[in-house]
N, C-alpha and C positions, 0 to 999 in steps of 0.2 A: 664676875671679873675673869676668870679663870677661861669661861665658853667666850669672852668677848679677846681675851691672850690669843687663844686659840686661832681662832678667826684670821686673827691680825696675824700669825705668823703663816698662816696658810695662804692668805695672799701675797706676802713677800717671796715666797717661794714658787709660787705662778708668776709675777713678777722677773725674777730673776730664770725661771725657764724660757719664758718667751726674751729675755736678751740673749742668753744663749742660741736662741733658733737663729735668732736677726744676724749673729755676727757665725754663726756658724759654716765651713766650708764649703762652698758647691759639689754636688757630686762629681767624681771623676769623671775623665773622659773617658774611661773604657765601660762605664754602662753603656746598653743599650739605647740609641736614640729613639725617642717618641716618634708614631709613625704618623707622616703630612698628612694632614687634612686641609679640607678647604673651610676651617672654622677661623683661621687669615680672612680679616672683611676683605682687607685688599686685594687677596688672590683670588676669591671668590666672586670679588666683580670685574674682574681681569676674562674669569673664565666664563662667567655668565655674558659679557657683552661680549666673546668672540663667539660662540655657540649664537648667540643672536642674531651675526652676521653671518650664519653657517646658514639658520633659518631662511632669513630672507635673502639668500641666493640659490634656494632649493625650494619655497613656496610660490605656487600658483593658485590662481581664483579656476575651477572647473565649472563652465557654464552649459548646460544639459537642455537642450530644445526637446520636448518629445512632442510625437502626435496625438492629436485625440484620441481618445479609446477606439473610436469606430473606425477610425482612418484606416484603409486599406493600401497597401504599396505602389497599387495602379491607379490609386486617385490624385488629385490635384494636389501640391500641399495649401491644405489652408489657410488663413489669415493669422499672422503672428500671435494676436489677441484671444485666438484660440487655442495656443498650442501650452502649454505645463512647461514654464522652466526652473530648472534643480539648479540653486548655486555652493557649492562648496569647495573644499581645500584640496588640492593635491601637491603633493609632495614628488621632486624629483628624485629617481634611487639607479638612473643609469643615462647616459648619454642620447637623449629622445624619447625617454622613457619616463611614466609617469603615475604613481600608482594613488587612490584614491577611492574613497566608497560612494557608488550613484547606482541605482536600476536603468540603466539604460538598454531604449532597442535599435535592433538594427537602424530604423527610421529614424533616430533621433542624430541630431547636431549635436558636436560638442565641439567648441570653444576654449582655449586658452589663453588666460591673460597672464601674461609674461613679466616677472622684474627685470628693471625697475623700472624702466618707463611705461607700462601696460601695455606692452605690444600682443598682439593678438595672433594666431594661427590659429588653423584644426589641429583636430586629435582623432584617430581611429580606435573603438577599444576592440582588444587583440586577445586579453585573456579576464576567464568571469570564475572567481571562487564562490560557487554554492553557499559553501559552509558561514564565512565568514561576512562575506558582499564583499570582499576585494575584489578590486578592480585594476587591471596592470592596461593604462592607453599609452599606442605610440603616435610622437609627434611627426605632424606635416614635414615641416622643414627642424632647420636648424635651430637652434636656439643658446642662449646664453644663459644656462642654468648649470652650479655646482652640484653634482649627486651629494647624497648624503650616505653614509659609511654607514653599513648594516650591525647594529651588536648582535651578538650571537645568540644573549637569551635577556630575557629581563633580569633588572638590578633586583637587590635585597629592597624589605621594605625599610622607607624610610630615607630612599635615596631622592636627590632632588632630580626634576623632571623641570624639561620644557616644552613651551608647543606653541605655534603659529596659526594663526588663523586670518584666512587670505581674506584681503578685501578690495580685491578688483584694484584700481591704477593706482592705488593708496597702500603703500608699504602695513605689514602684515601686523595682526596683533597678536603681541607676545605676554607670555602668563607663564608663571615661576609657580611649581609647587611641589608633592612630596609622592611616593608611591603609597600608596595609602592601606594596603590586604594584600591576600594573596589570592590567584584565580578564582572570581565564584560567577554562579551559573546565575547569569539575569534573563537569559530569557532562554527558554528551549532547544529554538531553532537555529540557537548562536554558540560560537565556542565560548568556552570561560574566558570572561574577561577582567580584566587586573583594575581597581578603582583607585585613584586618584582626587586631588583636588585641586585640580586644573582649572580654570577661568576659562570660558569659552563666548562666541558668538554662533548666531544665527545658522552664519557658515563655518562653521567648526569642524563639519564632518568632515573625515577623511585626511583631516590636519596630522601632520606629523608630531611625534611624541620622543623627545632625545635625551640624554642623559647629561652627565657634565660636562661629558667629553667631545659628545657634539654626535656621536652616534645614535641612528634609528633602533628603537625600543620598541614601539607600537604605534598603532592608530588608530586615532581619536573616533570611538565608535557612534556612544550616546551619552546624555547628561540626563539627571534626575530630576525631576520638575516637582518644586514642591512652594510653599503657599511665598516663600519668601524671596523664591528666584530657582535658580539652578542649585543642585548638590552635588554627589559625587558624581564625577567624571568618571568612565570606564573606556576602556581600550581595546584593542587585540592585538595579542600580543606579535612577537615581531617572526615567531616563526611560521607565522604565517603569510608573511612580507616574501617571506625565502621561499615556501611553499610556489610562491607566486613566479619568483624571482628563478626557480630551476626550470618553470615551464615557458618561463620566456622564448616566444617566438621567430624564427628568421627576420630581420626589419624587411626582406624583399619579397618575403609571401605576403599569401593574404588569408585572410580566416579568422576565426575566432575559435578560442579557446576556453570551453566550459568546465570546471575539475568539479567534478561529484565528486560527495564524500560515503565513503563504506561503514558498515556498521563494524566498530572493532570489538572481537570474538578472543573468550580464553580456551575455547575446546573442553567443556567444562560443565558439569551440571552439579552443584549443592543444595544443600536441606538445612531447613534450624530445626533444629533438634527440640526436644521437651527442656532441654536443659539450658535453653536460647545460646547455642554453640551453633557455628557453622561450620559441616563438614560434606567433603568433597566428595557426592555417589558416583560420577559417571566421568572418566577420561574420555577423551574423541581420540580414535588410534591417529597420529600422524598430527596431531594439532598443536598448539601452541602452550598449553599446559603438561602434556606428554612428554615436548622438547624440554621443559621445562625441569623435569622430574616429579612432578605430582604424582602422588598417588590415590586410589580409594580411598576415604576412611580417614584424610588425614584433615585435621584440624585449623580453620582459617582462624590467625589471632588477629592479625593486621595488615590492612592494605594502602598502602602508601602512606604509614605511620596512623591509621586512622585506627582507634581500635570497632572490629569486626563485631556484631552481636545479633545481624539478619542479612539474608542472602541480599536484601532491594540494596544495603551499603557496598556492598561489591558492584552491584548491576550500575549501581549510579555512578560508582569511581572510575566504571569500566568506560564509560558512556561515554564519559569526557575526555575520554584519549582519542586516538587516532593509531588506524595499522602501523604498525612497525614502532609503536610506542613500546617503551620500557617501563613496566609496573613491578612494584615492589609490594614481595608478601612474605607474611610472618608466620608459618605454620607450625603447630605439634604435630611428631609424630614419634607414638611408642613411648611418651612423655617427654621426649628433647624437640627442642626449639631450632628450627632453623629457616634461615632465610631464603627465599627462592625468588631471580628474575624470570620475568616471564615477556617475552617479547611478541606483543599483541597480532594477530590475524585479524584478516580483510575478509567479512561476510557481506551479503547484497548490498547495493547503491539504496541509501536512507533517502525516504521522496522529503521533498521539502513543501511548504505553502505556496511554492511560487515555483514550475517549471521554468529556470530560465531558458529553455530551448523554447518553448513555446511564444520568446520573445522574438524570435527570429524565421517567423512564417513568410511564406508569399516567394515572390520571383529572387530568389538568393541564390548569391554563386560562392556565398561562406560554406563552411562546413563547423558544425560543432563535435569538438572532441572532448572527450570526458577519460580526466587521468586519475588517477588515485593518487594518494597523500606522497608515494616515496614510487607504488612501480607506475610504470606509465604503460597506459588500457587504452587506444584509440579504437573508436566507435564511428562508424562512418554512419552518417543523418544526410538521405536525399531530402531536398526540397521539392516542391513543386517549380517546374520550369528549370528543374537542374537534373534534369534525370540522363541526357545524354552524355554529363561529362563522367568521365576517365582517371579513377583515381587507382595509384598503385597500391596494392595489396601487403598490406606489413605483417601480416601473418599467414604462414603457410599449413595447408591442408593438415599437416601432422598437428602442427604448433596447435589448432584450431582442433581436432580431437581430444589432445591434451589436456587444453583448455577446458571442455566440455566433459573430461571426466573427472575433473578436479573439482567441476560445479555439482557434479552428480555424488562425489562422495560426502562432499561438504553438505548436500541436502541430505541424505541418509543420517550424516551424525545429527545435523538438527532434528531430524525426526524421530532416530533414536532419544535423545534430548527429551523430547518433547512428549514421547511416550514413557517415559519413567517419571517426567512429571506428571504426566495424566494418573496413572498408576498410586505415586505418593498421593496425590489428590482423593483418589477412589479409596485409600486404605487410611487416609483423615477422616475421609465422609463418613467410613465403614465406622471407627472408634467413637465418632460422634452420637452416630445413630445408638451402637450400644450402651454410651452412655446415659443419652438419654433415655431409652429403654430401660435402666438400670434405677435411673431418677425414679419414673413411673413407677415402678415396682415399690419403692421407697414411700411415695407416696400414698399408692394402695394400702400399704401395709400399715401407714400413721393414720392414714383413716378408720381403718378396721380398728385398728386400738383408742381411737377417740369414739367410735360407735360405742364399743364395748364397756370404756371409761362411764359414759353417760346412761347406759343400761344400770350398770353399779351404782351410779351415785341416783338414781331414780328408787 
């Protein structure tokens, strides 16, 4: 009776709290207001269908004719039916301008289909990123296309994402989804790219990637092929659009523009230690960990919040940057913790699978120039059949010494580098061999007492 009282007035009492809640005051107006989102359905398809129309007045179909592999520059072009054509997305990002991912060679067509009625011109491409396969083509004539406004870096994960994929005279197809990770390395010979779960076609590649705001984010690199269809989508990211976008061309020259990418360098040699610590044996005089303040001896804990526990997690964090990147490290030294930026150096041109200068043989009155990620490096490339023209000289005899002994100190520190790792190597091998020698002896000596053992017990 008493457990069943009980009961019963404790739900009277929840009862009369939640009427309490119902008639209770609103909060005042001087709290703070809750901050807008686009969790409004209304406002969120307000901003999804004008971003849609931001797409499809900045989406084109890029159609790529190339030659057969054997085709030579002085031969005939051959029959249609024999030539490779590439269809995919390009996105406009400047007035005549049009940037998109294709291996194209000089020999090759390329085609633009225009919204909204599919009007057609050419395209010349003007500049070829290495690293990434960006592609910056500029247009024939005029055209009636809205650029699309560059973000500065990718969103947080978890932001909503849109993208377009061209389909020739037929308005583009649109696909709604989320940023899905944070940069990881899918393929070697590529930058890290951000994965998403974007919808895509056929011609997908090179589709534009925007945010809610109607801003360029990335571009649509590759998609995951597995038993059920497509998975994640991945991208690159949008500084490498800019990348593109600072080497933009005169529209009244002519040439092409190839950007190699440099191996980025910390002026730096470490060891792990018996105790799996890494620490820093060799500064480069004048390098990028010296500006930095590094010393000998001092202790790596973490590199770009990763924590550090062999030197290959540094080699690989490094890998993935680019010269004049900003890397963040966590070091001990003398037992205090402190933070160090290090603002990465430009070592040799990293070769790729595929010379794209080697796309551009034969009777050419292009030039390929090759710039680095931030300073710009022109390389003059004669062709055959281009050997009498005339080009002005942008670095002068001094500037060209200078150059040439900056290559020269920077190979000593590598080789200095290189020989203290040889060194560390010889004095592993050294400890090994006397360990094992030690083993042996150990060995010896359990036999001799098992000889001995079985003598006794006989």
């Amino acid at each position: 009776m008493f457990f069943r009282l009980g009961h019963f007035i404790s739900l009277i009492c929840i009862l009369l709290l939640s009427a309490a809640s119902l008639f209770a005051e609103p909060p005042s107006s001087t709290e703070a207001p809750q901050q807008k989102t686009p969790a409004a359905f209304a406002d969120f398809v307000a901003a999804s269908q004008k971003v849609a129309k931001q797409l499809n007045a900045a989406t084109v179909t890029v159609r790529v004719t190339l030659p057969p592999p054997s085709h030579k520059p002085l031969d005939p072009q051959p029959p249609a039916e024999q030539r490779e054509i590439q269809v995919q997305t390009g996105v406009c990002v400047g007035e005549g301008w049009i940037v998109t991912l294709a291996t194209i060679q000089e020999e090759a067509e390329i085609s633009i289909t225009l919204p909204p009625d599919g009007t057609s011109c050419s395209a010349q491409l003007r500049v070829v990123d290495e690293y990434s396969g960006l592609c910056l083509l500029q247009l024939s004539e005029k055209a009636d296309l809205s650029p699309l406004t560059l973000a500065e870096e990718v969103p947080a994960i978890g932001s909503p994402l849109f993208t377009a994929a061209a389909a020739g005279v037929e308005s583009p197809y649109l696909s709604f989804g989320l940023l899905s990770g944070t940069e990881r390395s899918v393929d070697p010979i590529l930058p890290p790219l951000f994965p998403c779960d974007l919808k895509g076609t056929s011609c997908s590649l090179g589709a534009a990637i925007v945010n809610l705001d109607g801003k360029l984010v990335g571009i649509l690199r590759s998609a995951e092929q597995t038993p059920k269809g497509l998975g994640w989508t991945y991208a690159i990211p949008i500084r490498y659009v800019h990348r593109l976008i600072r080497c933009q061309p005169n529209p009244s020259t002519e040439g092409i523009l190839c950007l190699k990418r440099r191996r980025p360098t910390l002026g730096l040699a470490m060891r792990t230690s018996e105790k799996q610590d890494v620490r820093v044996e060799f500064i480069a005089a004048g390098g990028p960990a010296e500006k930095a303040g590094l010393k000998v001896g001092d202790r790596v804990l973490e590199v770009e919040g990763k924590k550090i526990r062999s030197v290959y997690q540094v080699i690989g964090i490094t890998f993935r940057k680019e010269p004049q990147d900003q890397m963040t490290m966590i070091i001990e030294r003398e037992g205090k913790q402190q933070t160090v930026q290090i603002t990465l150096g430009g070592g040799p041109i990293l070769p790729r699978d595929r010379d794209w200068a080697t796309a551009f043989e034969g009777d050419s009155k292009n030039k390929v120039v090759s710039r680095g990620p931030r300073k710009v490096e022109v390389v003059e490339m004669n062709f055959p059949g281009d050997q009498d023209s005339k080009e002005e000289k942008n670095t002068t005899e001094a500037e060209i010494a200078e150059q040439t002994a900056i290559k020269m100190q920077a190979q000593s520190a590598e080789l200095e580098l290189l020989r203290r790792q040889l060194e560390g190597w010889a004095t592993l091998i050294e400890k090994l061999q006397e360990d094992l020698k030690e083993r042996a002896n150990r060995i010896e000596a359990l036999e001799r007492q098992l000889q001995l053992l079985k003598q006794e017990a006989r």
